[in-house]
C-alpha positions in Angstrom: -105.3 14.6 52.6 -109.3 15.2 52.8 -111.5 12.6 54.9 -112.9 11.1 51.6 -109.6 10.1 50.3 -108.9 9.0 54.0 -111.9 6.8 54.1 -111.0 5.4 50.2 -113.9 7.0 48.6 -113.1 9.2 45.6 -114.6 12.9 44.7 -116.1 11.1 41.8 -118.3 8.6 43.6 -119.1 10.7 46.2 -120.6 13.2 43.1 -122.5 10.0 41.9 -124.1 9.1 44.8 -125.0 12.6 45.1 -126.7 12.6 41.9 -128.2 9.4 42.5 -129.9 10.5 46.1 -133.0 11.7 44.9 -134.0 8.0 42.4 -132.8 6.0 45.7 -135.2 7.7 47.8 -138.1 7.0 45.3 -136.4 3.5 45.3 -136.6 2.9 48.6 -140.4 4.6 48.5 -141.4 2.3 46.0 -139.9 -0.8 48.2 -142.0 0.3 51.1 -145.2 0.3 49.2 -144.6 -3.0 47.8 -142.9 -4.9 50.8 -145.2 -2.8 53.7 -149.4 -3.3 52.4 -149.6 -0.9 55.2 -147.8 1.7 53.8 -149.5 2.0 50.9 -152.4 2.7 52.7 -151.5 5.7 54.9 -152.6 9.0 54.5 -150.7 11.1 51.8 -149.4 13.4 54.3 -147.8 10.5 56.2 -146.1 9.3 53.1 -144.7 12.7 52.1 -143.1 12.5 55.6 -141.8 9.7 55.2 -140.7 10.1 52.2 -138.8 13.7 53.7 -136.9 11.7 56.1 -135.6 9.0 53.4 -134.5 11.7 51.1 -132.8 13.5 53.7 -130.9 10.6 54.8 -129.4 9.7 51.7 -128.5 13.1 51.4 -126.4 13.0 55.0 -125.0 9.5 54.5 -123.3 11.2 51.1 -122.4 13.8 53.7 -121.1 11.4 56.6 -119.0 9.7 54.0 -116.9 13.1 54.1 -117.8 14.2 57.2 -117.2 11.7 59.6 -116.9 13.6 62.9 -120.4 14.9 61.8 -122.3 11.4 62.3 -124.9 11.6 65.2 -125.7 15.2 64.0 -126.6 14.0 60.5 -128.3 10.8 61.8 -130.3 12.6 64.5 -131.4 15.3 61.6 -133.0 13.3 59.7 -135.8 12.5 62.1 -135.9 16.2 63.5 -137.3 17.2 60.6 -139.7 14.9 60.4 -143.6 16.0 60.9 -144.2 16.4 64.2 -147.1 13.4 64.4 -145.4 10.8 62.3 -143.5 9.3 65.4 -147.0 9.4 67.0 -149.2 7.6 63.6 -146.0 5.0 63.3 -145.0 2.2 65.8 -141.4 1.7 66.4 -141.8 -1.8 64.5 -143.0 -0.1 61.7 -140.5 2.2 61.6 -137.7 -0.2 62.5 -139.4 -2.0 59.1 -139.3 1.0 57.0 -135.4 1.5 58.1 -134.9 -2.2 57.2 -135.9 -1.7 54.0 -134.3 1.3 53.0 -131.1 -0.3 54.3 -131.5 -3.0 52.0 -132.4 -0.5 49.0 -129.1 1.1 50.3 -126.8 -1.5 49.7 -128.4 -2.8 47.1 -128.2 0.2 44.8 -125.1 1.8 46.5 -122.3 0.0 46.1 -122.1 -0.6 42.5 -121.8 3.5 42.2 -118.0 2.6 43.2 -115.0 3.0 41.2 -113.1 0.0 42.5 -113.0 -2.7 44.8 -112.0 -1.5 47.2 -115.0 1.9 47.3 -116.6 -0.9 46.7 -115.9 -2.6 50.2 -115.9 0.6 52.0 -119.8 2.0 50.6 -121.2 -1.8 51.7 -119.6 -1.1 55.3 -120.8 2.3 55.0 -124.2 1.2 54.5 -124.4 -0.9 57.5 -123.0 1.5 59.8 -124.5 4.3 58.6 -128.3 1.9 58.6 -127.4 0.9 62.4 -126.8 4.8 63.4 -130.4 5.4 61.8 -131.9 2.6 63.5 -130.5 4.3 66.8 -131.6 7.8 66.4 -135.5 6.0 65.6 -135.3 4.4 68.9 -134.1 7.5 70.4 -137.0 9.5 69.1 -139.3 7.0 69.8 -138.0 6.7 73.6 -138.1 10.2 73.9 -141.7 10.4 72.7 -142.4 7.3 74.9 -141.4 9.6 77.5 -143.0 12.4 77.2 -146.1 10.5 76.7 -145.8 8.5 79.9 -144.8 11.7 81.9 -148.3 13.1 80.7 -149.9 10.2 81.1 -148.4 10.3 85.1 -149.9 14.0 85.3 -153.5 12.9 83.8 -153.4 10.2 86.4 -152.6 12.1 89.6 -155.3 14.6 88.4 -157.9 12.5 88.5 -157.4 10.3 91.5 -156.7 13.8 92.9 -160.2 15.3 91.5 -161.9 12.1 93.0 -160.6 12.3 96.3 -161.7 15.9 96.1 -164.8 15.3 94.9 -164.9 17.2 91.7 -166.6 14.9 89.5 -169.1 14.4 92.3 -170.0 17.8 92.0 -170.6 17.7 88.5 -167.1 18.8 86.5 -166.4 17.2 83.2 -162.8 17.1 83.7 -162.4 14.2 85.9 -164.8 11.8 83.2 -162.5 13.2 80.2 -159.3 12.5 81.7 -159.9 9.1 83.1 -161.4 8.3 79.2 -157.8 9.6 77.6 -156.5 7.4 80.0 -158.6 4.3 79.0 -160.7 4.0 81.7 -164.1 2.8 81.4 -166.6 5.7 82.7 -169.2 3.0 83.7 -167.0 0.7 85.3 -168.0 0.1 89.1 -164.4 1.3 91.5 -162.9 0.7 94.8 -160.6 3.0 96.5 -158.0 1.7 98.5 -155.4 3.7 100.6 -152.1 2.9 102.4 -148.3 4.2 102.5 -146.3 4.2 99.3 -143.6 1.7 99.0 -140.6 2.4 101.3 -138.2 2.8 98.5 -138.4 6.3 97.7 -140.4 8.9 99.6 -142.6 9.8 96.1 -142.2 7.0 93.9 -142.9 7.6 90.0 -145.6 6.0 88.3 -142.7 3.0 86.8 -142.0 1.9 90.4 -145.8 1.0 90.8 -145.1 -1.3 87.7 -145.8 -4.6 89.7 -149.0 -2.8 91.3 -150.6 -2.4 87.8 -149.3 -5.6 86.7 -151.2 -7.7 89.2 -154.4 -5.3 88.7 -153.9 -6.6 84.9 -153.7 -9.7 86.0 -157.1 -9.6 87.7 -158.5 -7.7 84.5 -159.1 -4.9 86.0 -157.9 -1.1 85.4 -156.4 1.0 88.4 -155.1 4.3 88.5 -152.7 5.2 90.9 -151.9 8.4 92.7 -149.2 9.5 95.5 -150.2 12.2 97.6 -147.0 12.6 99.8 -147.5 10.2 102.2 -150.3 8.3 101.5 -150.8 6.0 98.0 -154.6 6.2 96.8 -155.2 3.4 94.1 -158.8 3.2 92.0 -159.1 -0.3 91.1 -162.2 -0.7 88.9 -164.5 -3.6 89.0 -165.4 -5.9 86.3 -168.9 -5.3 84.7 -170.4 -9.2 85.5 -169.5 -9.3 88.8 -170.9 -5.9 89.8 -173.7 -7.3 91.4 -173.6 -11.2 92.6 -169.7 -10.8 92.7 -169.7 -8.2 95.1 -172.3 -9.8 97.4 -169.9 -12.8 97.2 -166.8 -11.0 98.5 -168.7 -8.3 100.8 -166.7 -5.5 102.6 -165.5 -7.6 105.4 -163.4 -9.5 103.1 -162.1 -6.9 100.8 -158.6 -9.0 100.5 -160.5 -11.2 98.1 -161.1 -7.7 96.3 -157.7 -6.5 96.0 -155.9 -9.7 96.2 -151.8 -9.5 95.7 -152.1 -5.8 94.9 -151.9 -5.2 98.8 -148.1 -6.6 98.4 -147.6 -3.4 96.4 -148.2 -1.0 99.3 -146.0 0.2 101.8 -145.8 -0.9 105.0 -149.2 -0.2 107.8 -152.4 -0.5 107.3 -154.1 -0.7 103.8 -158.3 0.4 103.9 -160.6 -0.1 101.1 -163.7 1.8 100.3 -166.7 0.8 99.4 -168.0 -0.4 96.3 -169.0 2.8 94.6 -170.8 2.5 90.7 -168.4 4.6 89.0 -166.0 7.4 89.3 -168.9 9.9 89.9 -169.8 8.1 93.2 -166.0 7.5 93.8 -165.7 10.3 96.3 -167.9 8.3 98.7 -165.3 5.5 98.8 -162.2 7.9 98.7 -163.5 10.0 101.9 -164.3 6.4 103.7 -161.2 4.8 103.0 -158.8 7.7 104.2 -160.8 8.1 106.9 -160.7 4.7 108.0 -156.4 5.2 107.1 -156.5 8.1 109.8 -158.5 5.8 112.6 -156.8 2.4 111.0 -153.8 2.8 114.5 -157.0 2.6 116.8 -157.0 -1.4 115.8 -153.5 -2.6 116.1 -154.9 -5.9 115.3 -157.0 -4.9 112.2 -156.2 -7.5 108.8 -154.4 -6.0 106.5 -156.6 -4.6 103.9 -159.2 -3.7 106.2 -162.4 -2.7 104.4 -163.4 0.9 105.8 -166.7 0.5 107.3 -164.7 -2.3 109.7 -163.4 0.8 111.6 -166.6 2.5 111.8 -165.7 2.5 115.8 -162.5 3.8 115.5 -163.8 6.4 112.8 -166.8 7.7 115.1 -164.0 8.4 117.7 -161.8 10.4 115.4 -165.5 12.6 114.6 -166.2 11.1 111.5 -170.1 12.3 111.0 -170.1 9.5 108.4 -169.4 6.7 110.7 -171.8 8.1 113.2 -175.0 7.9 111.0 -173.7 4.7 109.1 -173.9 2.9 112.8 -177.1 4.7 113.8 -178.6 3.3 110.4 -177.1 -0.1 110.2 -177.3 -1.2 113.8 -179.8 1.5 115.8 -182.1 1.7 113.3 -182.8 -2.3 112.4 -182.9 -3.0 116.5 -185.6 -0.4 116.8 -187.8 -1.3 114.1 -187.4 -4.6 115.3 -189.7 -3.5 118.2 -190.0 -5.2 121.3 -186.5 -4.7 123.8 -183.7 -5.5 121.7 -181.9 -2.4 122.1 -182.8 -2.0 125.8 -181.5 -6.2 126.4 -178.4 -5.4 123.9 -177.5 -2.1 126.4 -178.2 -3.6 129.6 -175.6 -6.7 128.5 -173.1 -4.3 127.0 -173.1 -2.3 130.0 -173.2 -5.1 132.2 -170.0 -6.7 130.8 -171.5 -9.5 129.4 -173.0 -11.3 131.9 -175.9 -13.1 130.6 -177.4 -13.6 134.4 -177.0 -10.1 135.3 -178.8 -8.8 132.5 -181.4 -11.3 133.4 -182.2 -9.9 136.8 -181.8 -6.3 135.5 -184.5 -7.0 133.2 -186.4 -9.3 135.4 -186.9 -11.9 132.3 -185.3 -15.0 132.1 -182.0 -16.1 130.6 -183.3 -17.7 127.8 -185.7 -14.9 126.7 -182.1 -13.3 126.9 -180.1 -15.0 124.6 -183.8 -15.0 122.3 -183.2 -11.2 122.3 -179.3 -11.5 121.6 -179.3 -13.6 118.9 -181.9 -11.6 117.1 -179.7 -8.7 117.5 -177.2 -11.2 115.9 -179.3 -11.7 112.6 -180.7 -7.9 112.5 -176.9 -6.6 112.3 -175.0 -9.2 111.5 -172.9 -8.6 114.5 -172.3 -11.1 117.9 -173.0 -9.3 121.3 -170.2 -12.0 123.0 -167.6 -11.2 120.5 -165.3 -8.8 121.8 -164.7 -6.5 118.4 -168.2 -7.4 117.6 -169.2 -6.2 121.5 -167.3 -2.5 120.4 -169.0 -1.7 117.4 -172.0 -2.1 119.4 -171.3 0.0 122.4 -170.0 2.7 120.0 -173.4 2.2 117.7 -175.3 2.7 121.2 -173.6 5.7 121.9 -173.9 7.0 118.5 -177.9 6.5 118.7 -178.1 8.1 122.0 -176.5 11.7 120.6 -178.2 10.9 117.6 -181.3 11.0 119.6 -180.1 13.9 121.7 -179.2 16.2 118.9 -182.9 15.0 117.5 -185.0 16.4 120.7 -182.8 19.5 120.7 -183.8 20.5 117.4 -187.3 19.6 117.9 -189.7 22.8 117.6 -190.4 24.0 121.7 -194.1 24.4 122.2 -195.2 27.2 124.8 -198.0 26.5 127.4 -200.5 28.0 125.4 -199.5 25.9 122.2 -199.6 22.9 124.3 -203.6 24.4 125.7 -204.9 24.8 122.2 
């Protein structure tokens, strides 16, 4: 007994419906065209392929009917033939339309090649199955290609949060630009770099476990691009356009959870930094080298918030050697208090190192306690910073010290005149 007679389909109707395989496939073309505006106006190309992977499934459903152990090979073929692109130029709801109507053509047109009832029965079942086995190998391709797509994606990604952290489109490579602008990212967009531990579930998570991290950066309508670097998560979260200016003065870098927001959830556990506000991913570098910096400096401050903005640890960074954090505190604090003129930096060291006693510093200075706290609080508005605030009292010291080596290394490097130099 041969599988046709087994499945009730006679060597006659299987020759019809053999005969008949090439005017279905220009039926079910013709349906496409008329049910699908769309399809009428892709490329010819596109059509053809189509058309190659309609003809060839009629010709393997004729095929599975007698073969039946043969069914996901025959399914599965007619897609691997396919051009190469089509999956790419057609979206899976297109192509689950497409299969919907040549399903329909199929039973339409089908059945009434039988030679009884009962063929009759058994091609309409046929067609269903044989449409739902199609419909699975599309999705299959399609997931596949989703796939592979997302897997490059992933690889463009960590390249270029790994070229900014580097520095290479700092230093003038194209490479960084082009791959961030596959990856939709808007070259002019303003970015912040933020650093902290991955999430504790897996020691290198793939890009899908950071689903909820882009989701609230969607949220915030903004794009990020996310990189793990073994131990450490580095995230570029751009900044809208309108809010590049007045926006940013609004949040400022002491506050950078109003930046970030719920994204911070995302991280692992520790402290998360943020880098500065840097105009695009040319300047990103900046940001990158101030936020891991302030990662590696972040255990000095057991009490730091969580995110921390990276120029809050300028104390702990200057201790760690950080050149940067060195000259940022000479020019935001040391700098401002002596153009001020007057003794503001002289008061402001004699109450640091007098442990804040407002008398003492008084009679050290031989001035009076209000001409004091005068001195103090215009230290206060120069740097933004409160002399009787304990954190605010470190970053001071530190800034002291910093302008004293600063100074140092200055008069070292001076040019040396010899006495008869200093004569003429």
């Amino acid at each position: 007994m041969t599988l046709s007679e087994v499945r009730g389909v006679s060597p006659a109707t299987l020759r019809r419906l053999e005969l008949a395989a090439g005017d279905l496939a220009g039926s079910c073309l013709s349906a496409m065209e008329e049910r699908q505006p769309w399809f009428a106006r892709l490329p010819a190309d596109q059509r053809a392929g189509v058309l190659l992977v309609t003809q060839t499934g009629v010709a393997n459903f004729v095929a599975w009917l007698g073969e039946p152990t043969e069914t996901i090979r025959l399914t599965a073929e007619a897609f691997r033939i396919a051009p190469r692109d089509l999956a790419r130029r057609l979206s899976l709801r297109q192509t689950v339309d497409l299969v919907r109507i040549a399903t329909e053509v199929f039973e339409e047109r089908l059945p009434p090649l039988a030679a009884d009832r009962e063929e009759y029965r058994i091609l309409v079942e046929a067609v269903l199955r044989f449409g739902r086995e199609i419909a699975f190998a599309a999705a299959t391709v399609y997931a596949a290609a989703a796939e592979a797509r997302g897997a490059w994606d992933a690889r463009l990604e960590a390249l270029v949060v790994d070229g900014v952290v580097r520095g290479d489109a700092q230093d003038g490579a194209d490479g960084v630009l082009s791959r961030a602008a596959v990856l939709g990212w808007d070259p002019a967009a303003a970015v912040r770099v933020i650093v902290g531990s991955p999430p504790p579930e897996e020691a290198d998570p793939p890009p899908e476990s950071l689903t909820g991290l882009r989701r609230h950066a969607a949220r915030l309508g903004r794009s990020v691009l996310v990189g793990v670097q073994g131990n450490r998560l580095v995230v570029l979260l751009s900044e809208p356009r309108r809010s590049r200016g007045a926006a940013d003065d609004a949040v400022g870098a002491s506050s950078p959870e109003a930046v970030i927001g719920p994204i911070v959830s995302d991280f692992g556990p520790g402290p998360v930094v943020v880098g500065p506000l840097a105009a695009g991913l040319t300047d990103a570098h900046a940001s990158a080298r101030d936020a891991l910096s302030g990662l590696r400096a972040a255990p000095a401050w057991p009490d730091a918030p969580r995110p921390v903005a990276a120029d809050d640890l300028l104390p702990e960074r200057a201790m760690c050697g950080d050149a940067v954090a060195h000259r940022r505190l000479v020019e935001t604090v040391i700098e401002p208090l002596g153009s001020a003129g007057g003794e503001l930096l002289r008061t402001l060291g004699s109450y640091i190192e007098g442990g804040g006693a407002l008398e003492a510093c008084a009679r050290a200075l031989f001035v009076h306690p209000n001409t004091v706290r005068y001195r103090l609080r215009r230290v206060s508005e120069l740097t933004g910073l409160v002399p009787a605030d304990p954190r605010d009292q470190l970053v001071l010291r530190t800034a002291l010290v910093a302008g004293r080596l600063a100074a140092a290394d200055h008069a070292l490097d001076a040019p040396a005149y010899t006495s008869d130099q200093h004569r003429r």
